[in-house]
Biopython code that builds the backbone (N, CA, C, O; Angstrom):
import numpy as np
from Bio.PDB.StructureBuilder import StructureBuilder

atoms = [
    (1, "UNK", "N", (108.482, 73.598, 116.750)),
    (1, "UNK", "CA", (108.549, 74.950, 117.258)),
    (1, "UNK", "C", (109.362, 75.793, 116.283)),
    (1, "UNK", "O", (110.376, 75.392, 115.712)),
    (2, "UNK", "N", (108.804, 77.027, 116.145)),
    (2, "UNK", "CA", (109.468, 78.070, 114.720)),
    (2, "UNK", "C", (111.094, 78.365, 115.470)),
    (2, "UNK", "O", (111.041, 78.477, 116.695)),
    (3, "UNK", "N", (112.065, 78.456, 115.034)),
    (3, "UNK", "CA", (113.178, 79.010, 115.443)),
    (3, "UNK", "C", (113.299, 80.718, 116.184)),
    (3, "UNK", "O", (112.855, 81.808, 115.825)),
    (4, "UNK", "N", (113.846, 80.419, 116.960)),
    (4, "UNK", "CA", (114.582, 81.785, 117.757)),
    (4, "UNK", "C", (114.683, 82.791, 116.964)),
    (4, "UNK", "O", (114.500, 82.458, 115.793)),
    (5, "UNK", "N", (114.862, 83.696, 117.088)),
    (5, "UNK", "CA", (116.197, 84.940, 116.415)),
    (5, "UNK", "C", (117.396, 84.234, 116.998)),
    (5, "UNK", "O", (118.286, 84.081, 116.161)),
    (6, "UNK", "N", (117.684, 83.735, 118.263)),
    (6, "UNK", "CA", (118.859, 83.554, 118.575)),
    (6, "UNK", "C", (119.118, 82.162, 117.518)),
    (6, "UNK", "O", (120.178, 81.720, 117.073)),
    (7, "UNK", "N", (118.249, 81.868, 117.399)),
    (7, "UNK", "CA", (119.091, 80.178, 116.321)),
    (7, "UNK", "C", (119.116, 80.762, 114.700)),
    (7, "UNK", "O", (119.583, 80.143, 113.745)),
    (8, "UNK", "N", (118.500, 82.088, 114.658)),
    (8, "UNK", "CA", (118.213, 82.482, 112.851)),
    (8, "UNK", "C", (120.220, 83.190, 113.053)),
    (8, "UNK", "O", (121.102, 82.975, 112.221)),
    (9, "UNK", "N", (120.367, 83.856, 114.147)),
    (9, "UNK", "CA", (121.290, 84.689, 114.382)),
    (9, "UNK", "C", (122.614, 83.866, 114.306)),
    (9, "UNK", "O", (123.625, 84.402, 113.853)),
    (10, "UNK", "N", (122.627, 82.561, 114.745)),
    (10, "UNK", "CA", (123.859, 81.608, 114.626)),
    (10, "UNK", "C", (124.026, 81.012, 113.237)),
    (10, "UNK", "O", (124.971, 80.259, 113.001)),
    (11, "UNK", "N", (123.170, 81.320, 112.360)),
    (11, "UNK", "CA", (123.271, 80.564, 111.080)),
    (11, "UNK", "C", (123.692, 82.009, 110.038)),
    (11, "UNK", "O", (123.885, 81.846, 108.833)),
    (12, "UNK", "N", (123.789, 83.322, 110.656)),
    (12, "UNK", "CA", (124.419, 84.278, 110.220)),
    (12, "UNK", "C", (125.350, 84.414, 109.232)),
    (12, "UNK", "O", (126.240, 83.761, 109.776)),
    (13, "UNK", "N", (125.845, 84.778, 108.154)),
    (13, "UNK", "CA", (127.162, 84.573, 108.310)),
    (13, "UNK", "C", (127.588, 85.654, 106.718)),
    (13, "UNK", "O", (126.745, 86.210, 106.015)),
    (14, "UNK", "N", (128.969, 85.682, 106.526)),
    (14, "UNK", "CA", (129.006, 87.083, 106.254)),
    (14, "UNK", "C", (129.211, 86.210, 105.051)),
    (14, "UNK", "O", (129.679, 85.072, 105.032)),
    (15, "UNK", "N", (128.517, 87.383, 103.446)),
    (15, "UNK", "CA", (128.641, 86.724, 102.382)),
    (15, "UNK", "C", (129.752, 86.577, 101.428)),
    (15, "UNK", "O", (130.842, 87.149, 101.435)),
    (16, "UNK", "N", (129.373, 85.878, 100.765)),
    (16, "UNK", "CA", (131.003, 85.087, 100.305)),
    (16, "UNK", "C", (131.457, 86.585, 99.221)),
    (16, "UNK", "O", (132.568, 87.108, 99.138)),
    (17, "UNK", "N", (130.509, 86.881, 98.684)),
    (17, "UNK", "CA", (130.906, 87.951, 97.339)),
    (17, "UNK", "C", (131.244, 89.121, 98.132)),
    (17, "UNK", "O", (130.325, 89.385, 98.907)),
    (18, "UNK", "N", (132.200, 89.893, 98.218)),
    (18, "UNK", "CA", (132.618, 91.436, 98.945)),
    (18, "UNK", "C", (132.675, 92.814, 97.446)),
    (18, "UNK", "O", (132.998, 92.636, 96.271)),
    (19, "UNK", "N", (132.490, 93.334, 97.730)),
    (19, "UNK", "CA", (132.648, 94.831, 96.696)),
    (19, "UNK", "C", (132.798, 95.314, 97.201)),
    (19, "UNK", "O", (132.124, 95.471, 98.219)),
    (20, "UNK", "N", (134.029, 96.084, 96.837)),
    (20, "UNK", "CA", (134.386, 97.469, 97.897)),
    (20, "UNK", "C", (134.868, 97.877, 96.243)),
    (20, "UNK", "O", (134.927, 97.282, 95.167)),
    (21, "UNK", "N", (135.203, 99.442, 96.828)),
    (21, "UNK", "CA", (135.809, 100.910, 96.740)),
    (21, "UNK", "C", (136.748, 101.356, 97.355)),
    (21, "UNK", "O", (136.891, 101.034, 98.534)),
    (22, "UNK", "N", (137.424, 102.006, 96.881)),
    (22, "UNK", "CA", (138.554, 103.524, 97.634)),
    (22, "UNK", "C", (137.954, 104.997, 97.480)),
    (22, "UNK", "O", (138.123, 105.611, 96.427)),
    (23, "UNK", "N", (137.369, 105.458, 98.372)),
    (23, "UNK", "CA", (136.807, 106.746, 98.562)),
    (23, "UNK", "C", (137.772, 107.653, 99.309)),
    (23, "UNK", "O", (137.831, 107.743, 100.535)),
    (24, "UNK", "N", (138.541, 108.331, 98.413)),
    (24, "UNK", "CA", (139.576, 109.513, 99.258)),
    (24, "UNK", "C", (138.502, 110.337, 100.062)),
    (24, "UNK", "O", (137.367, 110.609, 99.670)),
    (25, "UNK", "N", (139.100, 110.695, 101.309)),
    (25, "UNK", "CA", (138.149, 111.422, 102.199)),
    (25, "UNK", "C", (139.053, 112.377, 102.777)),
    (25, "UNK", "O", (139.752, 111.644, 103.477)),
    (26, "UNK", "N", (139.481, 113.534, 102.928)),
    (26, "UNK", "CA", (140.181, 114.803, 103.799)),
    (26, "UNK", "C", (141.780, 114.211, 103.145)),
    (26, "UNK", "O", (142.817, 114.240, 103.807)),
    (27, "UNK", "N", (141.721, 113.908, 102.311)),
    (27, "UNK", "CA", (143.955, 113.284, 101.858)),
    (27, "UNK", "C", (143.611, 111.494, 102.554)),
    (27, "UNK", "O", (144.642, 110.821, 102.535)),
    (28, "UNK", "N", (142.832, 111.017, 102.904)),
    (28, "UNK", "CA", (142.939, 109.893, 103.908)),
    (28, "UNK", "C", (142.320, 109.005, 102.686)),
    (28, "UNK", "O", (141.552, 109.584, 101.917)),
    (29, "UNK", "N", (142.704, 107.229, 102.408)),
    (29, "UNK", "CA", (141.929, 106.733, 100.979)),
    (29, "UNK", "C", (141.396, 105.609, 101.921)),
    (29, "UNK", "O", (142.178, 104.786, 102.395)),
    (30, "UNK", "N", (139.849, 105.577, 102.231)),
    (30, "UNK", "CA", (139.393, 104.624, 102.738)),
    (30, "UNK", "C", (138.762, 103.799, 101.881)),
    (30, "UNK", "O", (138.037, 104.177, 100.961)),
    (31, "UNK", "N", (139.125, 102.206, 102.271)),
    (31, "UNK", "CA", (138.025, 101.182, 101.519)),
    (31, "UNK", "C", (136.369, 101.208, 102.689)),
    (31, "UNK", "O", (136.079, 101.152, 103.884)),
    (32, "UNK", "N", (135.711, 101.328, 101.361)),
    (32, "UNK", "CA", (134.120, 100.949, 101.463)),
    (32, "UNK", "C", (133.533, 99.864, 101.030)),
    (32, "UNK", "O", (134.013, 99.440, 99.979)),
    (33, "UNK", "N", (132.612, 99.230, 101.496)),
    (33, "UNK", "CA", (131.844, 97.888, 100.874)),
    (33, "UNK", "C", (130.951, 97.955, 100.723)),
    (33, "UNK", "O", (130.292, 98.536, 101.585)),
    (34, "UNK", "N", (130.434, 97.552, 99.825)),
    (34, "UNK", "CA", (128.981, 97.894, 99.196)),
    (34, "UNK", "C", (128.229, 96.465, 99.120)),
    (34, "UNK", "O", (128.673, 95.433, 98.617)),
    (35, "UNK", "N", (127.048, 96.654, 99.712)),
    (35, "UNK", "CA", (126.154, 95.046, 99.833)),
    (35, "UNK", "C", (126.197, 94.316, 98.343)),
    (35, "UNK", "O", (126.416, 94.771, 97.221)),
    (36, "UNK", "N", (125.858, 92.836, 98.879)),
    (36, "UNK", "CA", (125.633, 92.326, 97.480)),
    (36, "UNK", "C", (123.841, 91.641, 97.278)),
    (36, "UNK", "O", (123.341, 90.537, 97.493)),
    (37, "UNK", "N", (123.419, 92.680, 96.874)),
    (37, "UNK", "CA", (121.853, 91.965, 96.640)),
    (37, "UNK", "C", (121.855, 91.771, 95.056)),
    (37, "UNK", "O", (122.372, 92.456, 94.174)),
    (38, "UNK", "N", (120.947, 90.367, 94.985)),
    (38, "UNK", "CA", (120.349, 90.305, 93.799)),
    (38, "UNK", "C", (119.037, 90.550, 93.635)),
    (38, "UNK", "O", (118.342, 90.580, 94.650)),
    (39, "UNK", "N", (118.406, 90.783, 92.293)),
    (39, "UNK", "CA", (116.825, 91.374, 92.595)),
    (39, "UNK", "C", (116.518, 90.508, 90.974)),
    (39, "UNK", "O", (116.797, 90.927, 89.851)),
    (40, "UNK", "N", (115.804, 89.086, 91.391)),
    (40, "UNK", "CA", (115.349, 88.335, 90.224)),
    (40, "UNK", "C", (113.900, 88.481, 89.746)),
    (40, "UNK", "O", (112.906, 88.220, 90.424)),
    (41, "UNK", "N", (113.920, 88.971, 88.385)),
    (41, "UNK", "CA", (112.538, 89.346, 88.109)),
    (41, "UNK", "C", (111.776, 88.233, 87.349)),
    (41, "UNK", "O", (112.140, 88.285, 86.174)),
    (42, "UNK", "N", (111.008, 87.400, 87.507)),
    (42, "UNK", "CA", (110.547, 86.628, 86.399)),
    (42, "UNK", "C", (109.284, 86.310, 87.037)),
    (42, "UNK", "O", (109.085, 86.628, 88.209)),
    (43, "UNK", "N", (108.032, 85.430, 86.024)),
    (43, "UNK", "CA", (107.219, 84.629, 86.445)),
    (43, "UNK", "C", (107.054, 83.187, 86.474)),
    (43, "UNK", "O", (106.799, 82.398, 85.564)),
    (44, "UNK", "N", (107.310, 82.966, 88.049)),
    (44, "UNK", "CA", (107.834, 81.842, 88.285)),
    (44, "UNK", "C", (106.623, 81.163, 88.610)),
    (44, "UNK", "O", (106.925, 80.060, 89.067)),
    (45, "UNK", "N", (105.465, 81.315, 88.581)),
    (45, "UNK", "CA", (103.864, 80.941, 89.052)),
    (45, "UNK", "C", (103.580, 79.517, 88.058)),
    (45, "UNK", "O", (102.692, 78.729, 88.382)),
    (46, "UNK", "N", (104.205, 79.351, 87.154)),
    (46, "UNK", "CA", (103.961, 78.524, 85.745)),
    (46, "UNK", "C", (102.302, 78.648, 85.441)),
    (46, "UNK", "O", (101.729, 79.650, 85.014)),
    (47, "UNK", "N", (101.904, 77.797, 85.664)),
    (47, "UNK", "CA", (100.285, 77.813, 85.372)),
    (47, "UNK", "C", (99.395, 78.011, 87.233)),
    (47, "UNK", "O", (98.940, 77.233, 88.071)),
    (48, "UNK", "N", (99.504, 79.033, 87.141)),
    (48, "UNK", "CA", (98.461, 79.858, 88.268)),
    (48, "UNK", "C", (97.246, 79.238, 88.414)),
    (48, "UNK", "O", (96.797, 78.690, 87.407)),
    (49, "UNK", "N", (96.593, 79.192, 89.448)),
    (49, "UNK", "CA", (95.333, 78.962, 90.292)),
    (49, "UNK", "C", (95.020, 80.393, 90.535)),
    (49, "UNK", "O", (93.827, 80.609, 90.324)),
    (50, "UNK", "N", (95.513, 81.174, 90.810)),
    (50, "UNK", "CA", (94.830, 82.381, 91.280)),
    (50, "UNK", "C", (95.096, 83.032, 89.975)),
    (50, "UNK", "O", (95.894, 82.449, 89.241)),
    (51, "UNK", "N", (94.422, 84.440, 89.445)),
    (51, "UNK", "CA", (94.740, 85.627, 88.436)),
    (51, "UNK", "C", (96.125, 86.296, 89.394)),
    (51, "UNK", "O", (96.304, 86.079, 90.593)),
    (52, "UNK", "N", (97.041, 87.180, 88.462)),
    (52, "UNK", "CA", (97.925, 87.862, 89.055)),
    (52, "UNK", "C", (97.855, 88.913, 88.470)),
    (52, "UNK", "O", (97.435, 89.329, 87.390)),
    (53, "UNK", "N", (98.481, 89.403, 89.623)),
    (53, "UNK", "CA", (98.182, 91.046, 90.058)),
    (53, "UNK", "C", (98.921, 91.675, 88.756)),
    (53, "UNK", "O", (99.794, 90.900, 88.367)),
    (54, "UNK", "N", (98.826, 92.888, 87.943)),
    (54, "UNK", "CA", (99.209, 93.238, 87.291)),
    (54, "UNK", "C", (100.686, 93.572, 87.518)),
    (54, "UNK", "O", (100.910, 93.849, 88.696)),
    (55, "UNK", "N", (101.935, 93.631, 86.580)),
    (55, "UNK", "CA", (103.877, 93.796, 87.258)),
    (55, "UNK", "C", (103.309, 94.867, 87.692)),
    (55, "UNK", "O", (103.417, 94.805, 88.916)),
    (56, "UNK", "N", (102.719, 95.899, 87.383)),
    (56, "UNK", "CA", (102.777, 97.518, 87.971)),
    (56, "UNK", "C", (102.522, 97.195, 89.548)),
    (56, "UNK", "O", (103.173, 97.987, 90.229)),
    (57, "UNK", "N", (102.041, 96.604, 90.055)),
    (57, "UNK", "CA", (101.604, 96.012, 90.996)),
    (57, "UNK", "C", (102.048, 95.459, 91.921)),
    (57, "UNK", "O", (101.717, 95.665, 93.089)),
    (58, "UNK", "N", (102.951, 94.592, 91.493)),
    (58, "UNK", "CA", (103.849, 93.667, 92.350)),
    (58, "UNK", "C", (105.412, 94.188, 93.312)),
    (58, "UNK", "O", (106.360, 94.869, 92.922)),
    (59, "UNK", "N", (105.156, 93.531, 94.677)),
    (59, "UNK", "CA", (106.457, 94.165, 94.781)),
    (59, "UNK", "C", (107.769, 92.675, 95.423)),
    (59, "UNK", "O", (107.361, 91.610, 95.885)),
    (60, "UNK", "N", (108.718, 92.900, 95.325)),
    (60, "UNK", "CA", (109.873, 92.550, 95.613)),
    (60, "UNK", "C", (109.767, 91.353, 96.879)),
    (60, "UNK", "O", (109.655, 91.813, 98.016)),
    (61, "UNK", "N", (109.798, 89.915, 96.736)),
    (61, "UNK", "CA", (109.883, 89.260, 97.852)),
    (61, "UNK", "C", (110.962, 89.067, 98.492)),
    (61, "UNK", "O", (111.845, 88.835, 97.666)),
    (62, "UNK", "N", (111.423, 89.036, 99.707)),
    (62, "UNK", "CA", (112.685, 88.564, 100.221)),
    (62, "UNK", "C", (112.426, 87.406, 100.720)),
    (62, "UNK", "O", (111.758, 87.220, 101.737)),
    (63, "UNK", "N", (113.240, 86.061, 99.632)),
    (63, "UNK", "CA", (113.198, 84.526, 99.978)),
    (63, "UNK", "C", (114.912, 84.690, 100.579)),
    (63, "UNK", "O", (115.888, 85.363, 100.248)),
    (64, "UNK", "N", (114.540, 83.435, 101.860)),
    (64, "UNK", "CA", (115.628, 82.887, 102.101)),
    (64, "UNK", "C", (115.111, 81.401, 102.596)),
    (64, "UNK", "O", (114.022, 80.854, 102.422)),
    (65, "UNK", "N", (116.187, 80.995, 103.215)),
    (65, "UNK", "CA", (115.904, 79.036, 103.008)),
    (65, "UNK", "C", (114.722, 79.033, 104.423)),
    (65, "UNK", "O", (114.025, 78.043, 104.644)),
    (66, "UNK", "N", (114.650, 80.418, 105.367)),
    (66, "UNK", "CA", (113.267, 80.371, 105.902)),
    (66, "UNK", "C", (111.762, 80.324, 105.824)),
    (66, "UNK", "O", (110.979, 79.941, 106.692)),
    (67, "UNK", "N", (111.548, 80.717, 104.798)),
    (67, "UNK", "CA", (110.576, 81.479, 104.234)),
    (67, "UNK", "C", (109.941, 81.025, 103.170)),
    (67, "UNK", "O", (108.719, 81.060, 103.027)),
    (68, "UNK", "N", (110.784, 80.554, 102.334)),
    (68, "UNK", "CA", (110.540, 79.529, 100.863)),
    (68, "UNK", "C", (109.479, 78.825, 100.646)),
    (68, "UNK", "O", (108.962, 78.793, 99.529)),
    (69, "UNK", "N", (108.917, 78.043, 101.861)),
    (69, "UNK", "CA", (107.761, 77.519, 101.629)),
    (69, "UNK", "C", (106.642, 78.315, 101.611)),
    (69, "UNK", "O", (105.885, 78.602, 100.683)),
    (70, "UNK", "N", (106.645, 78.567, 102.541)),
    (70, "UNK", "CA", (105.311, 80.162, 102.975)),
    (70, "UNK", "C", (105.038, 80.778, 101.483)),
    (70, "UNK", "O", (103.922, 80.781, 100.964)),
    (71, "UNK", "N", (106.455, 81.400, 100.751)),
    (71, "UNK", "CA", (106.449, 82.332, 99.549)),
    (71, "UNK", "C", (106.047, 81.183, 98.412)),
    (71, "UNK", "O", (105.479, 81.520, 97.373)),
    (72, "UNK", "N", (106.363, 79.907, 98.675)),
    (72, "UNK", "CA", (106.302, 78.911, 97.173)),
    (72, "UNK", "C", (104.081, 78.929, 97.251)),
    (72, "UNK", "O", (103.263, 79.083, 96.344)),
    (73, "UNK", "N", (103.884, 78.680, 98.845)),
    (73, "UNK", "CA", (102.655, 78.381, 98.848)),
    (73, "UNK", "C", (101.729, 79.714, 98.500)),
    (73, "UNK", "O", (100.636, 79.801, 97.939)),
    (74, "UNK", "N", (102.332, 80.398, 98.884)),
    (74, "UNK", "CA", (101.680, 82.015, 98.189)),
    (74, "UNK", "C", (101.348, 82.179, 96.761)),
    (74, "UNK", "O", (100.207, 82.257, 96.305)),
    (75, "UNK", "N", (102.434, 82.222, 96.110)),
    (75, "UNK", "CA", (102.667, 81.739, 94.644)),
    (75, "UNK", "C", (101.636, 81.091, 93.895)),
    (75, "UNK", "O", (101.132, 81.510, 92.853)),
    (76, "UNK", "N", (101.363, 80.039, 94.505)),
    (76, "UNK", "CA", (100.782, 78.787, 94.306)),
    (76, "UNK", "C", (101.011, 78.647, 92.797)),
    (76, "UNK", "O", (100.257, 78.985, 91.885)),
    (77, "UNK", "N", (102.445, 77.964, 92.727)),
    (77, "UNK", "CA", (103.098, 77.490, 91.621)),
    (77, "UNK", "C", (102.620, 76.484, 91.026)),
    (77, "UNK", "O", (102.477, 75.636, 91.906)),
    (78, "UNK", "N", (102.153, 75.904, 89.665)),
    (78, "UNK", "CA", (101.998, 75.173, 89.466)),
    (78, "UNK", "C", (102.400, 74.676, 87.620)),
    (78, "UNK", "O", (103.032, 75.272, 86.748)),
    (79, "UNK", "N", (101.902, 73.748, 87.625)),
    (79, "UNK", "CA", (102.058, 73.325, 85.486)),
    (79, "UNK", "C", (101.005, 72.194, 84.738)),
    (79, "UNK", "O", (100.838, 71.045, 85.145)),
    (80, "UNK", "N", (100.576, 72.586, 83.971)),
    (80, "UNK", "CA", (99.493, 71.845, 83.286)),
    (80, "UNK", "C", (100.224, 70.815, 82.113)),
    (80, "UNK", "O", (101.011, 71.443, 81.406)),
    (81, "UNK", "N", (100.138, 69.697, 81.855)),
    (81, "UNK", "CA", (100.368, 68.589, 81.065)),
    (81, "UNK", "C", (99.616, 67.966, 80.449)),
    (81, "UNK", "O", (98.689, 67.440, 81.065)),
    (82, "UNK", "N", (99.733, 67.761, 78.839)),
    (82, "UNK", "CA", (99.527, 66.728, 78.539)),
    (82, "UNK", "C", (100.197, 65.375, 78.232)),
    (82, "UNK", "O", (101.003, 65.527, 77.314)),
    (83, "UNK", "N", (100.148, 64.142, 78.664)),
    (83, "UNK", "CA", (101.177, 63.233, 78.717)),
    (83, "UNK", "C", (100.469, 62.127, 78.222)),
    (83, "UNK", "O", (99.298, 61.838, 78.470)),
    (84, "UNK", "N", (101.477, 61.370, 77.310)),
    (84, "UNK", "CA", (101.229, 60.031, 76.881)),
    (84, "UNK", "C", (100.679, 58.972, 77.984)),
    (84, "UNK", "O", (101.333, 58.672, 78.982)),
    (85, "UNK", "N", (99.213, 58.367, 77.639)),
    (85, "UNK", "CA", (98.536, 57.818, 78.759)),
    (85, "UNK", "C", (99.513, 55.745, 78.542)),
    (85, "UNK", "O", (99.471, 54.950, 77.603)),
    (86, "UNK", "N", (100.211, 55.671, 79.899)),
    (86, "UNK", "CA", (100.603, 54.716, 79.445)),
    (86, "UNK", "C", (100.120, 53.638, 80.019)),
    (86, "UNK", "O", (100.626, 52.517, 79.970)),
    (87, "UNK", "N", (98.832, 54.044, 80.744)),
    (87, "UNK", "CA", (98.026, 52.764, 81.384)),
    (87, "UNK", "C", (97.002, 52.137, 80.137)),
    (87, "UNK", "O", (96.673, 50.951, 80.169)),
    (88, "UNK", "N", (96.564, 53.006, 79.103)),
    (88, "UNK", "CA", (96.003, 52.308, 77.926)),
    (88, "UNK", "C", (97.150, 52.209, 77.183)),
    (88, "UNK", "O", (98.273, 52.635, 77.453)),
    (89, "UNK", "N", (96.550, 51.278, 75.699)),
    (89, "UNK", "CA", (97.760, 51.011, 74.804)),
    (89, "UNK", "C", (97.055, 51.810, 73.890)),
    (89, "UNK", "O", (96.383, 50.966, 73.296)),
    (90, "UNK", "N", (96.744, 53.047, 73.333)),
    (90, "UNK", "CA", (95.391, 53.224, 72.742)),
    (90, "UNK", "C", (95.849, 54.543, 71.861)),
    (90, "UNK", "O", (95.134, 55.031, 70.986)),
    (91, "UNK", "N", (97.672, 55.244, 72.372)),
    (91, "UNK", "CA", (98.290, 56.154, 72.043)),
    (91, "UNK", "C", (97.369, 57.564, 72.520)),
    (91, "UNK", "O", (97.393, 58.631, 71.906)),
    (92, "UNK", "N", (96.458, 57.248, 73.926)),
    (92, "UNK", "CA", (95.493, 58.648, 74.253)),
    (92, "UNK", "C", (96.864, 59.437, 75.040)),
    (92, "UNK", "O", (97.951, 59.075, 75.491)),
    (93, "UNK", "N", (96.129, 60.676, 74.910)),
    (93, "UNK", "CA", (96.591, 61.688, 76.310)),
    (93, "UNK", "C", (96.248, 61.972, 77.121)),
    (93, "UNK", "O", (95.135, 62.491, 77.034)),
    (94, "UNK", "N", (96.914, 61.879, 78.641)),
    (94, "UNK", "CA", (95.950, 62.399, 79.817)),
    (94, "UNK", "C", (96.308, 63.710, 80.227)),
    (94, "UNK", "O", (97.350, 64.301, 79.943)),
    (95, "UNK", "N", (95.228, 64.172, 81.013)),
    (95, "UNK", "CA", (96.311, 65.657, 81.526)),
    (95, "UNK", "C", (96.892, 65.181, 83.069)),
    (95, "UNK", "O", (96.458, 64.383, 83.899)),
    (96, "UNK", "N", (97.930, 65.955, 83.035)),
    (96, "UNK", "CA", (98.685, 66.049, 84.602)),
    (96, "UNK", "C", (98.787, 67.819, 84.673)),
    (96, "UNK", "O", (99.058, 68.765, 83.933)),
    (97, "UNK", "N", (98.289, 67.488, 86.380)),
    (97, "UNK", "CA", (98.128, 69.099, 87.120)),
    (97, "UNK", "C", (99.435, 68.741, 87.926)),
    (97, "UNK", "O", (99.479, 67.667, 88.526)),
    (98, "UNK", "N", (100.499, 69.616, 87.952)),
    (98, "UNK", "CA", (101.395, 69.457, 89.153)),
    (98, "UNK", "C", (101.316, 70.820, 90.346)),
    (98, "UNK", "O", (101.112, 71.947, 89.894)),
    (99, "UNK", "N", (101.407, 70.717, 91.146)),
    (99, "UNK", "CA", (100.918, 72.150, 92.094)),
    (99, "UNK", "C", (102.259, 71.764, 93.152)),
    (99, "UNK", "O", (102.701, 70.645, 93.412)),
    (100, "UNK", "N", (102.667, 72.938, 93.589)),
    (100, "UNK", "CA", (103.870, 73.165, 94.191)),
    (100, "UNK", "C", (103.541, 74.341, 95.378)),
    (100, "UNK", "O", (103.172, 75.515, 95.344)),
    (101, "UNK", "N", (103.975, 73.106, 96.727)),
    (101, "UNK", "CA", (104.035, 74.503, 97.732)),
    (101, "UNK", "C", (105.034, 74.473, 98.877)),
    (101, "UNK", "O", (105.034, 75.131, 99.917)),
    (102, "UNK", "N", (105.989, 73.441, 98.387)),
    (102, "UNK", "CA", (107.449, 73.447, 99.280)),
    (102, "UNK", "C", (108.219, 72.385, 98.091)),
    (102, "UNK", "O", (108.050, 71.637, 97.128)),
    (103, "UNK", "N", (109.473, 73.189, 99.319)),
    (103, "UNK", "CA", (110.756, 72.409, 98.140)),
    (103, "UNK", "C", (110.436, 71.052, 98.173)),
    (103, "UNK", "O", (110.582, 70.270, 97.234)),
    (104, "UNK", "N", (109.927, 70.751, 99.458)),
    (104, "UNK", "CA", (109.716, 69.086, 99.650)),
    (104, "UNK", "C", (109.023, 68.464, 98.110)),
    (104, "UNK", "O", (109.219, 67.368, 97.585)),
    (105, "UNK", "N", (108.375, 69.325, 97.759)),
    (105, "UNK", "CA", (107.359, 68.848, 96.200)),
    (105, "UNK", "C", (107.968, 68.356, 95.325)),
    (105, "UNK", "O", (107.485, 67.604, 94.479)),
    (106, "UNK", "N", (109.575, 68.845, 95.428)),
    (106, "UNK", "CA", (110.287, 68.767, 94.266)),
    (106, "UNK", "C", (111.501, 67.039, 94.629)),
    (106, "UNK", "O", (112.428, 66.591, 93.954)),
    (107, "UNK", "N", (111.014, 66.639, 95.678)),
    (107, "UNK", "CA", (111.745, 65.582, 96.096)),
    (107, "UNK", "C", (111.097, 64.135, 95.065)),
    (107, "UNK", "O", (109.991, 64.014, 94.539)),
    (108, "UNK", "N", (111.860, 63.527, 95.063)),
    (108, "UNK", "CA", (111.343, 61.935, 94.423)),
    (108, "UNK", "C", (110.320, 61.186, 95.480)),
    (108, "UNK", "O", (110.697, 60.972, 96.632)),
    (109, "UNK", "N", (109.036, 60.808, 95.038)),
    (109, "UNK", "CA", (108.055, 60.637, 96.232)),
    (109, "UNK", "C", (108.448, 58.975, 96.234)),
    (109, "UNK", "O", (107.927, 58.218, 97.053)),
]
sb = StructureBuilder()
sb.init_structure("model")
sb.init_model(0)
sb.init_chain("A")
sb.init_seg("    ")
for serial, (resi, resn, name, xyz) in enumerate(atoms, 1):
    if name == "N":
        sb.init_residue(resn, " ", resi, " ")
    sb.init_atom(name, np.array(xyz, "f"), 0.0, 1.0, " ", f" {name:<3s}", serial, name[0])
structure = sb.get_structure()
């Protein structure tokens, strides 16, 4: 069963990095805090199954440890290989396809 809001809401919690300011206001010097987002730009797709959308195009995902799979399987991450075939003795190459659509992929099978 997918989680609550009330069980997303208990795993809440306030982030470790703070930024603030002193903004004088009427003679009075109040501290302000300013969020901490990061915004990572790269192509993380490695070798694609689907064409991608042109950058003009693309917009901004918000991953968190909910979501990750959904966004990895979207993606549809993957990497093309060629690797020393070590079932012949014959010095051939085989190819390896690796395709990625949860963190689980990245575990030792």
């Amino acid at each position: 069963m997918a989680p609550s809001v009330h069980d997303k809401l208990k795993r809440v919690r306030k982030p470790r990095v703070h930024i603030t300011y002193e903004v004088e206001t009427e003679g009075a010097v109040e501290e302000k805090e300013l969020p901490f987002v990061v915004g990572v730009i790269g192509d993380f797709s490695g070798h694609p199954t689907a064409k991608l959308k042109p950058l003009k195009d693309r917009k901004f995902v918000n991953i968190d440890r909910d979501n990750i799979n959904d966004v990895m399987k979207q993606m549809t991450p993957g990497l093309n290989l060629r690797v020393e075939n070590t079932l012949k003795d014959d010095g051939s190459e085989m190819p390896v396809q690796l395709k990625f659509e949860s963190m689980d992929d990245f575990d030792p099978a």
